[in-house]
C-alpha positions as CSV (number, residue, x, y, z in Angstrom):
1,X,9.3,-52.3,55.2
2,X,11.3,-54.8,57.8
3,X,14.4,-53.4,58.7
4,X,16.9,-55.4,56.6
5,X,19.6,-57.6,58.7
6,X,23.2,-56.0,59.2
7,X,26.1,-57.2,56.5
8,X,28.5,-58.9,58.1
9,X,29.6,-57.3,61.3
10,X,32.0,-54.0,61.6
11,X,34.2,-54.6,64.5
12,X,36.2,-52.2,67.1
13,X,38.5,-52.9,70.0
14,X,38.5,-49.8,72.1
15,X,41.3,-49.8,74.9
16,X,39.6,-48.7,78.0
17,X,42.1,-47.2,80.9
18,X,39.9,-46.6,83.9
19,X,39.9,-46.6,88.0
20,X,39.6,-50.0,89.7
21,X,36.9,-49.9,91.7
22,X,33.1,-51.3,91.6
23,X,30.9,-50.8,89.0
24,X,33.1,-49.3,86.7
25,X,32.9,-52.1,84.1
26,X,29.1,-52.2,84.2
27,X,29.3,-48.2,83.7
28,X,31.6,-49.0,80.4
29,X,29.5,-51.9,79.2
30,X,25.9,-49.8,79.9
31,X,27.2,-47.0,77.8
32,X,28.5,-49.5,74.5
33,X,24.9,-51.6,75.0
34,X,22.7,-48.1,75.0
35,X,24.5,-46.5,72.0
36,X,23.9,-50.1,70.1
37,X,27.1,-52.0,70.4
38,X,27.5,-55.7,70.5
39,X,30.7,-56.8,72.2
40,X,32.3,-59.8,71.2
41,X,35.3,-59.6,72.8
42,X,36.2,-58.7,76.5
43,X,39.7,-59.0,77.4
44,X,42.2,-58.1,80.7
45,X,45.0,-56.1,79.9
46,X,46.3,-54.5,83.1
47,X,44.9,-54.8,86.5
48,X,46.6,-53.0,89.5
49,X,45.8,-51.2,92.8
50,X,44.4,-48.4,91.5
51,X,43.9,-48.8,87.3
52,X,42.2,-51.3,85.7
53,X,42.6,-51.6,81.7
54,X,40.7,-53.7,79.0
55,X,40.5,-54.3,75.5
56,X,36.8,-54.6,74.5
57,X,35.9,-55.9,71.2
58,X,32.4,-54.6,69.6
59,X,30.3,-55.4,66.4
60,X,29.0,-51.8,64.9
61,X,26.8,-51.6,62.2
62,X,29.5,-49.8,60.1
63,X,32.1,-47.0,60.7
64,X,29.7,-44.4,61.7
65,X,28.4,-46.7,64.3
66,X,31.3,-47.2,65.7
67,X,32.4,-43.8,66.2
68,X,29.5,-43.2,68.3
69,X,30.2,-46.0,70.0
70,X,33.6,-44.7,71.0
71,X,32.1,-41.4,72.0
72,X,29.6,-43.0,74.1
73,X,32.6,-44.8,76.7
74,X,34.6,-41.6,76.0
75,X,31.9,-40.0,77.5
76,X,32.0,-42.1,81.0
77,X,33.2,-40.7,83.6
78,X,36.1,-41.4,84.6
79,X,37.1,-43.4,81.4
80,X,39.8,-42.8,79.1
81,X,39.7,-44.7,75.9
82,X,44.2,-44.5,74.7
83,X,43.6,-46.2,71.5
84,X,40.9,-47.4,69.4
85,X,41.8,-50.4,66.9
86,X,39.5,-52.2,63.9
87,X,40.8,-55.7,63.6
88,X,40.4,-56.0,60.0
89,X,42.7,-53.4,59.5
90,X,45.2,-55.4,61.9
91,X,44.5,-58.4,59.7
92,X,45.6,-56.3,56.7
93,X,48.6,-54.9,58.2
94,X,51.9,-56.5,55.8
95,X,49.5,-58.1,53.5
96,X,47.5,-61.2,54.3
97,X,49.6,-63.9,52.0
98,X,53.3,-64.6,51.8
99,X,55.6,-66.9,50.0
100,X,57.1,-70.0,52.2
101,X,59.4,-72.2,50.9
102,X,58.7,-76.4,50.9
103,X,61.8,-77.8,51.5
104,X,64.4,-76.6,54.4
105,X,68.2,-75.2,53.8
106,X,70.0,-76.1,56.7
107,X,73.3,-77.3,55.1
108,X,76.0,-76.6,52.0
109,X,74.4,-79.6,50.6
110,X,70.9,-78.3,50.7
111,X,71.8,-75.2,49.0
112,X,74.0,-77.2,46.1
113,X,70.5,-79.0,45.5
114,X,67.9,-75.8,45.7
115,X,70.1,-73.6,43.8
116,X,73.7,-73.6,42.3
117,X,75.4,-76.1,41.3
118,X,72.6,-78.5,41.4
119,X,69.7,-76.6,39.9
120,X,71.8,-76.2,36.2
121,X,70.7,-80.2,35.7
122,X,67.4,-79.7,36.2
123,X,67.0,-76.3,34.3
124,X,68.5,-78.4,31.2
125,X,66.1,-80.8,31.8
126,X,63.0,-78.4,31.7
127,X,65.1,-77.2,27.9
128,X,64.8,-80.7,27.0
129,X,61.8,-81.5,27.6
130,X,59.7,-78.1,28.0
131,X,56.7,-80.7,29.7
132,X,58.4,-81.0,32.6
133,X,58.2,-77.4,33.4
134,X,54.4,-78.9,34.9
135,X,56.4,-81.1,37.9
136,X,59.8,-79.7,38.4
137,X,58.1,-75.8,39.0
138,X,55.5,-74.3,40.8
139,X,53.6,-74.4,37.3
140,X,51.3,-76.8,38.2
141,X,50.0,-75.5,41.3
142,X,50.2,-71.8,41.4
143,X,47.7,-69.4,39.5
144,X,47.7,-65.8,39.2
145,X,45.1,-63.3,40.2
146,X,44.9,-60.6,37.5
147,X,43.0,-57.5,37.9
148,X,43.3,-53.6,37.0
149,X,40.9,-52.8,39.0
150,X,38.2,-51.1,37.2
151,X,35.5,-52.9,38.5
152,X,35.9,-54.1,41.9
153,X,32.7,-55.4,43.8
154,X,31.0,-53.5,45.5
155,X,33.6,-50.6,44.9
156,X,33.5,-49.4,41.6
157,X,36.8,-48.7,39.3
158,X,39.3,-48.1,42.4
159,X,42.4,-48.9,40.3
160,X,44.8,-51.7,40.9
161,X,46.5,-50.2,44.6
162,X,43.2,-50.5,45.7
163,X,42.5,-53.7,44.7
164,X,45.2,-55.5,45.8
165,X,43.6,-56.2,49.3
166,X,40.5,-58.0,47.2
167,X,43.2,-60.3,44.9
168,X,45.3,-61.1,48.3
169,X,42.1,-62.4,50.0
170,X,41.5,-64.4,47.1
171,X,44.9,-65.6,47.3
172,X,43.8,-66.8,50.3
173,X,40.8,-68.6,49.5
174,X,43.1,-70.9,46.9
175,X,45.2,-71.8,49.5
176,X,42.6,-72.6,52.3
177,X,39.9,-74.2,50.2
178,X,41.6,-76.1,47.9
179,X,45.6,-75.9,48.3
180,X,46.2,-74.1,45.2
181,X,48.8,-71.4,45.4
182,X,48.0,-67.8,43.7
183,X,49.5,-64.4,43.9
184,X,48.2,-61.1,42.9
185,X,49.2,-59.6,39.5
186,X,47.9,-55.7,39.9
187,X,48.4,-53.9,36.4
188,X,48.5,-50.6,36.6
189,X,46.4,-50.1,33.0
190,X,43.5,-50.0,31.5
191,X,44.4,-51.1,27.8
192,X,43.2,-54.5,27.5
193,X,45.8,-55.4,24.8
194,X,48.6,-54.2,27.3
195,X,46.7,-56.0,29.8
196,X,47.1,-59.3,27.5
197,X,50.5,-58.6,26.6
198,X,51.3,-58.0,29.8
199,X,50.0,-61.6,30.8
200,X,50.8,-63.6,28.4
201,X,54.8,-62.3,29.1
202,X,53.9,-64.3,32.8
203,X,52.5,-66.8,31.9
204,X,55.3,-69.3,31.8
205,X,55.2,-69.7,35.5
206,X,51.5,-70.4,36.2
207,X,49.1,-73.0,35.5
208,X,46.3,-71.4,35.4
209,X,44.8,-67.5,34.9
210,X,42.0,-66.2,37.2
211,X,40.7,-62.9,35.9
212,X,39.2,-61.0,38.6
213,X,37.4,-57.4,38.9
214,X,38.0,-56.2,34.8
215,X,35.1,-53.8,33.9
216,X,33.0,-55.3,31.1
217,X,32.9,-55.3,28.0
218,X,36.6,-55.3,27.8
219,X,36.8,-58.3,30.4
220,X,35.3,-60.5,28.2
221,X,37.4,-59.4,25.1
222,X,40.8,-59.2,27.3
223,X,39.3,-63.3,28.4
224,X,38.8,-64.5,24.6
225,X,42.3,-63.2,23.3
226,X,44.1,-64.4,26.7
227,X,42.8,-68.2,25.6
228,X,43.6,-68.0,22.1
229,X,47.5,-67.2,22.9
230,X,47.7,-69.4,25.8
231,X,47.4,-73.2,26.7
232,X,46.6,-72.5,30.3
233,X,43.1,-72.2,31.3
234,X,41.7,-68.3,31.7
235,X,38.8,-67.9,33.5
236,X,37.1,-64.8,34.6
237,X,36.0,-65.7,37.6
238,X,33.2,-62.6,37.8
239,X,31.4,-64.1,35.2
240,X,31.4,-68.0,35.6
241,X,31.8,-68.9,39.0
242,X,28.9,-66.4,39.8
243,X,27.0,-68.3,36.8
244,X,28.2,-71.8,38.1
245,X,27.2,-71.1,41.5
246,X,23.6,-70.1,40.6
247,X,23.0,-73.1,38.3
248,X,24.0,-75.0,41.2
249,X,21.4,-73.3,43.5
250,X,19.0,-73.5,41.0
251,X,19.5,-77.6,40.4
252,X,19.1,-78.1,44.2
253,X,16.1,-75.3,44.0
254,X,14.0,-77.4,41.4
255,X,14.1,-81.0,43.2
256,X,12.2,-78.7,46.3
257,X,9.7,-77.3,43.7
258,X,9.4,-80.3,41.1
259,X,10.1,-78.4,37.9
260,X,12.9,-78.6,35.4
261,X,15.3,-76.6,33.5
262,X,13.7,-77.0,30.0
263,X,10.1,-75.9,31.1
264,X,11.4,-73.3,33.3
265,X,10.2,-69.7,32.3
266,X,13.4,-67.2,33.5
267,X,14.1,-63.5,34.1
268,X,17.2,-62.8,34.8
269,X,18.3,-58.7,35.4
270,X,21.1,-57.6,35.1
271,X,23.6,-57.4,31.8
272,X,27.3,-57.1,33.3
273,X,29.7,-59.5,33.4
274,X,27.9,-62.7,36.1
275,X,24.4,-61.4,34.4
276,X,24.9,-62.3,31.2
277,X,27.4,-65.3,32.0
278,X,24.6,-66.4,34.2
279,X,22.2,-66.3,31.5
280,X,24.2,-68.1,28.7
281,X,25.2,-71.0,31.4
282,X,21.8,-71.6,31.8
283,X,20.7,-71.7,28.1
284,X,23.7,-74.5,28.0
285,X,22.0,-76.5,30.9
286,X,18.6,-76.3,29.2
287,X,17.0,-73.7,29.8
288,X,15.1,-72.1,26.5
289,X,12.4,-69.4,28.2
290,X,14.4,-66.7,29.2
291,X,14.5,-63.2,29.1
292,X,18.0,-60.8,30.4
293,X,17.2,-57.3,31.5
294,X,20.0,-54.5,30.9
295,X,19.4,-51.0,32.2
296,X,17.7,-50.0,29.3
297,X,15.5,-53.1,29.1
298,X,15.0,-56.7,27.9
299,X,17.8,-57.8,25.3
300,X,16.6,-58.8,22.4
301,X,17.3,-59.4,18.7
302,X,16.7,-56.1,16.4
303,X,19.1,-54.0,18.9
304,X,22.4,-52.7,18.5
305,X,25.0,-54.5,21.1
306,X,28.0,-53.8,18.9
307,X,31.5,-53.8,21.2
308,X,29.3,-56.0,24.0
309,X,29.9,-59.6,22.9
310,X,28.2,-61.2,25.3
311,X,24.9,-59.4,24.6
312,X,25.1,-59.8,21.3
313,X,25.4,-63.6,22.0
314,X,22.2,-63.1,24.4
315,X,20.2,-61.6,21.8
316,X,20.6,-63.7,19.3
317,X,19.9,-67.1,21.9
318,X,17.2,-66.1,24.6
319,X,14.3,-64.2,24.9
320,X,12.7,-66.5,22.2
321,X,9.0,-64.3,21.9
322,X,11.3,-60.8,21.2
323,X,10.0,-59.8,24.5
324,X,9.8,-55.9,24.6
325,X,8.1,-55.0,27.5
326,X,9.2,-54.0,31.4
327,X,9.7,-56.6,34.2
328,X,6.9,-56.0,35.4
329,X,5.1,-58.1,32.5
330,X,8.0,-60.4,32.5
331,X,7.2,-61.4,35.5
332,X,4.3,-62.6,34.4
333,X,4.2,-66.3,35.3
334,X,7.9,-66.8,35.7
335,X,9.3,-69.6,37.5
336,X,12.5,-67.9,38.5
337,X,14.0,-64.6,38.9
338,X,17.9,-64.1,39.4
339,X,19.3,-60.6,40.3
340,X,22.2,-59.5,39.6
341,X,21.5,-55.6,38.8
342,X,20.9,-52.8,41.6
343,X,19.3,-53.1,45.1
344,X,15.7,-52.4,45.2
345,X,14.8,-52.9,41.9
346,X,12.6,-55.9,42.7
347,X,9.0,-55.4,44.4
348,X,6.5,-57.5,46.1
349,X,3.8,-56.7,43.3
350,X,6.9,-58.6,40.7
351,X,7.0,-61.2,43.3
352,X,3.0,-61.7,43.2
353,X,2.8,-62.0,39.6
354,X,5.1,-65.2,39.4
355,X,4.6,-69.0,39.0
356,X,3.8,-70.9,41.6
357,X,7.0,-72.1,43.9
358,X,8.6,-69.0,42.9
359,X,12.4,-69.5,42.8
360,X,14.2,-66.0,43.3
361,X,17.4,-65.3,43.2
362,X,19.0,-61.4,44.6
363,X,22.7,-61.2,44.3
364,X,22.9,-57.3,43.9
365,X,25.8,-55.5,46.4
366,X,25.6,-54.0,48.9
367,X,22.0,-54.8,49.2
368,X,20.2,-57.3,47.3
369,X,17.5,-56.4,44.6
370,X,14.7,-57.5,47.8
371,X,15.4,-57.8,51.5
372,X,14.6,-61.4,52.3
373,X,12.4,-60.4,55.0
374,X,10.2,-58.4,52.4
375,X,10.0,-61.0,50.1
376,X,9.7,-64.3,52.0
377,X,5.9,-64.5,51.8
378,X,5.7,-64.8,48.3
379,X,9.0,-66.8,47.7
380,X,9.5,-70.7,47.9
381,X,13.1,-70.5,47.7
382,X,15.5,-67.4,47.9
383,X,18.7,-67.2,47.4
384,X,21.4,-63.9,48.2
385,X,25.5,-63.0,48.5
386,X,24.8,-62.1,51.9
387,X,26.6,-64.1,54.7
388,X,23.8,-63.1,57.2
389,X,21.0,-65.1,55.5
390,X,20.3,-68.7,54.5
391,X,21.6,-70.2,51.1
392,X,24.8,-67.7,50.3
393,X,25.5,-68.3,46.5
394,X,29.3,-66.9,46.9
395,X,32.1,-67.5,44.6
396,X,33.9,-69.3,46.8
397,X,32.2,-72.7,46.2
398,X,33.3,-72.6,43.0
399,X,36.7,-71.4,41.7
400,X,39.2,-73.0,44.7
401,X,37.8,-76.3,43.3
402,X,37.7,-75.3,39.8
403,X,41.3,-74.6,39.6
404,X,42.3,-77.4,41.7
405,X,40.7,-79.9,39.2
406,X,41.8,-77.6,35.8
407,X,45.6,-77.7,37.5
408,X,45.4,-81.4,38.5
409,X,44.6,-82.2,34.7
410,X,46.9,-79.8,33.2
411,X,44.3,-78.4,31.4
412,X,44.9,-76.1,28.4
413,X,41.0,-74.1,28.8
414,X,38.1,-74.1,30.4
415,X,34.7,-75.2,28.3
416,X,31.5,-75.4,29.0
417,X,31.1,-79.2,29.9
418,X,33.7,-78.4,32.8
419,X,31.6,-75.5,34.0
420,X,28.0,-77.7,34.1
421,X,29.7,-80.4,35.5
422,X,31.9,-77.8,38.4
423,X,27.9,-76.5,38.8
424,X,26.4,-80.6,39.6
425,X,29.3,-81.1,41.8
426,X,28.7,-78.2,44.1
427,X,24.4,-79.1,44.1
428,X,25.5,-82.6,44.8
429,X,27.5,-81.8,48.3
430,X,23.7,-80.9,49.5
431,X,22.6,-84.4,50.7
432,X,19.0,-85.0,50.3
433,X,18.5,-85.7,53.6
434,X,19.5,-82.0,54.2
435,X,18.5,-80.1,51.3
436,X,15.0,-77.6,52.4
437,X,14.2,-74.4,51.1
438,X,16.8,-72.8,53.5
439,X,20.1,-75.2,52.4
440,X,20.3,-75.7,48.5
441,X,24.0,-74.9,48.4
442,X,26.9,-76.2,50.6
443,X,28.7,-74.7,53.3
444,X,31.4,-72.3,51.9
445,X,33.5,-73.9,54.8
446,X,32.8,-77.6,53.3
447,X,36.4,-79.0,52.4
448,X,34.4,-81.7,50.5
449,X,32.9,-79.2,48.1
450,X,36.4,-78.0,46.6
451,X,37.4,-81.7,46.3
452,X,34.0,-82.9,44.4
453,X,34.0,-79.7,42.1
454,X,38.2,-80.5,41.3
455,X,37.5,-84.4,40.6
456,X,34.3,-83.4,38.2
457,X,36.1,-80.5,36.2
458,X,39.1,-82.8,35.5
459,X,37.2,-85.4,35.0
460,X,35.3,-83.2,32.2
461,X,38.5,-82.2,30.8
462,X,39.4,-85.5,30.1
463,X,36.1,-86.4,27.9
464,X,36.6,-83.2,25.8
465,X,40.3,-83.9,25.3
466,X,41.1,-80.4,27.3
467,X,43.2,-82.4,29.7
468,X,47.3,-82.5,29.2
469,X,47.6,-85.1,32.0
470,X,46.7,-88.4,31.6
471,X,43.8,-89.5,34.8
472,X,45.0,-90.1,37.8
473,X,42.9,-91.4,41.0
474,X,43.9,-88.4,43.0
475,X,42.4,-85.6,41.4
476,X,40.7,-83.1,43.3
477,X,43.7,-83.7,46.1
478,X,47.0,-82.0,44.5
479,X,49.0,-80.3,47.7
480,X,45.6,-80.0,48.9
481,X,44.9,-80.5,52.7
């Protein structure tokens, strides 16, 4: 097997104190390069008669690496390494999001306007006329991140201290890729009906709820009762944006392959909360030959899902021939493959059995269900999460824009016609003159992608009456930049 490539690089910044004389900084450098360090970063700090000191930034392959890496210039003689640093620790340090305000006080007059005596007329005119609340508050741009925790990517059930790191850089995301402003809500509990109490008590000052990292099945029970008490939208975004993503990925993947959704045979592994969202977006775009995989096999009618709503929805739409076998015979002749189960669950012998073209998809963390490498002789089109190959299917394309267009319409929920049409927006940003097997999805970077995927979801919210805004030419813009 090919070595697989690194994730996306650990970094150190070693201070390095050490006499100023020839050949010194070739010593230091020799040592990092032999013990496997890639430095990125090589910068003066002090430089006198006799001492000369750096700060030199390497990429380690993780934390173990990087120790050895430290050892190996502690090790030089001569060398004295004060301080070691990582820089995403430094990034960390306060908390990566704060709250600015718009508007300047620089006078008596400014402060009679933002708060007292001036703020009284327009609190009576929010009790008046409770619609206002959307344009005289930070209703209709702000949504909040909810989470408890218990199922953070990647991590496991780390509880809500330990999540709050994952919400603020999500924060973030809203704000740099499509203007929106969010802020984490980290509940410490793990009773979903305090968890919706809880939120619905909040509510009045967002526009929008983004469920993010809730351990299934009680996500998707905690998302249901959340939308029936509120008219904001709630969307969990580990379920749909992962499933809006792929569809996208998959649109852009059939125009290289010439197939469509409707004749397209599907296995799709993995049961949790993007799995079977994944699956049940697709049956709504078309697609009737598919078969879901759970860790104890394909779902299918005639089993007991009881307390897992979303696989008793799955059993009772897909898998249309009450497939019982393993995925090895499912395999068998399918078109596409998505993974979003456990790494190394997929082999080369699965991948020789499919289609022709095979489309396959491996979103598994931290490694996907096949290294690329291993795979890419019997593939046509692949697809991971990773950062460090071609054709990332990452969150990020999707929810930024979502919520931009769901805010810009006011709209009360999120349906299913907003989610195909959020999926077409994103395959769309692939121009054909650029879309190959190795670029079926947009750059995460793209500001055009958050803009397309806000104008089609409000756009979608207007035609199924979801929208509490009337259309207005700038949607997809809000604050955005």
């Amino acid at each position: 097997m090919t070595t697989p490539h690194s994730a996306i690089a650990y970094t150190i910044t070693i201070r390095a104190e050490y006499p100023n004389r020839p050949g010194m900084l070739g010593k230091v450098t020799s040592a990092i390069g032999n013990a496997g360090g890639d430095i990125s970063g090589l910068d003066l700090v002090q430089s006198g008669r006799e001492l000369t000191v750096r700060d030199i930034t390497i990429s380690a392959r993780d934390a173990a690496h990087g120790q050895l890496i430290v050892a190996a210039v502690r090790a030089v003689q001569d060398v004295n390494v004060p301080s070691v640093s990582d820089p995403t620790f430094l990034m960390h340090l306060g908390g990566k999001i704060e709250m600015r305000s718009k508007t300047p006080i620089r006078s008596r007059n400014d402060l009679s306007m933002a708060y007292t005596p001036g703020v009284a007329r327009v609190c009576m005119a929010i009790h008046d006329d409770p619609s206002t609340l959307w344009t005289l508050t930070t209703k209709s741009n702000t949504v909040a991140v909810v989470t408890d925790g218990s199922s953070v990517l990647g991590l496991g059930d780390i509880g809500p201290a330990a999540g709050m790191p994952v919400m603020e850089g999500k924060a973030m995301l809203f704000r740099e890729l499509a203007g929106v402003d969010a802020w984490p809500i980290c509940l410490d509990t793990r009773d979903p009906d305090e968890i919706i109490e809880t939120v619905v008590s909040l509510a009045t000052g967002f526009g929008g709820v983004n469920l993010e990292d809730i351990a299934a099945p009680k996500c998707f029970y905690i998302e249901e009762r959340l939308q029936a008490r509120l008219d904001i939208p709630v969307f969990h975004d580990d379920q749909h944006s992962a499933a809006i993503v792929i569809l996208a990925g998959l649109y852009n993947a059939l125009k290289l392959v010439d197939k469509d959704l409707a004749g397209l045979k599907v296995v799709v592994a993995g049961a949790g909360p993007a799995g079977a969202a994944t699956a049940r977006l697709l049956y709504e775009a078309g697609v009737r030959d598919l078969v879901s995989f759970d860790s104890s096999g394909p779902i299918r009618n005639g089993l007991d899902y009881s307390g897992n709503p979303a696989k008793e929805w799955l059993a009772h739409h897909t898998n249309p021939r009450s497939f019982s076998g393993g995925l090895a015979e499912a395999m068998e002749g399918a078109d596409c493959f998505i993974g979003l189960a456990v790494p190394g669950l997929l082999t080369r012998d699965h991948l020789r059995r499919m289609a022709r073209d095979p489309i396959v998809f491996v979103l598994a963390h931290p490694e996907p269900e096949i290294m690329p490498e291993d795979a890419h002789p019997y593939v046509r089109v692949m697809a991971t999460g990773r950062s460090d190959y071609p054709n990332q299917l990452t969150n990020a394309l999707c929810f930024p824009g979502l919520f931009r267009g769901l805010l810009d319409a006011h709209a009360r929920a999120v349906n299913v016609e907003m989610k195909l049409a959020a999926a077409q927006a994103i395959a769309t940003c692939v121009p054909a003159s650029q879309l190959n097997e190795e670029s079926i999805v947009p750059n995460v970077f793209d500001r055009s992608v958050g803009r397309a995927v806000a104008r089609a979801v409000a756009e979608a919210a207007q035609r199924t009456g979801l929208a509490q805004r009337s259309r207005r030419r700038t949607y997809g813009m809000g604050s955005y930049r």
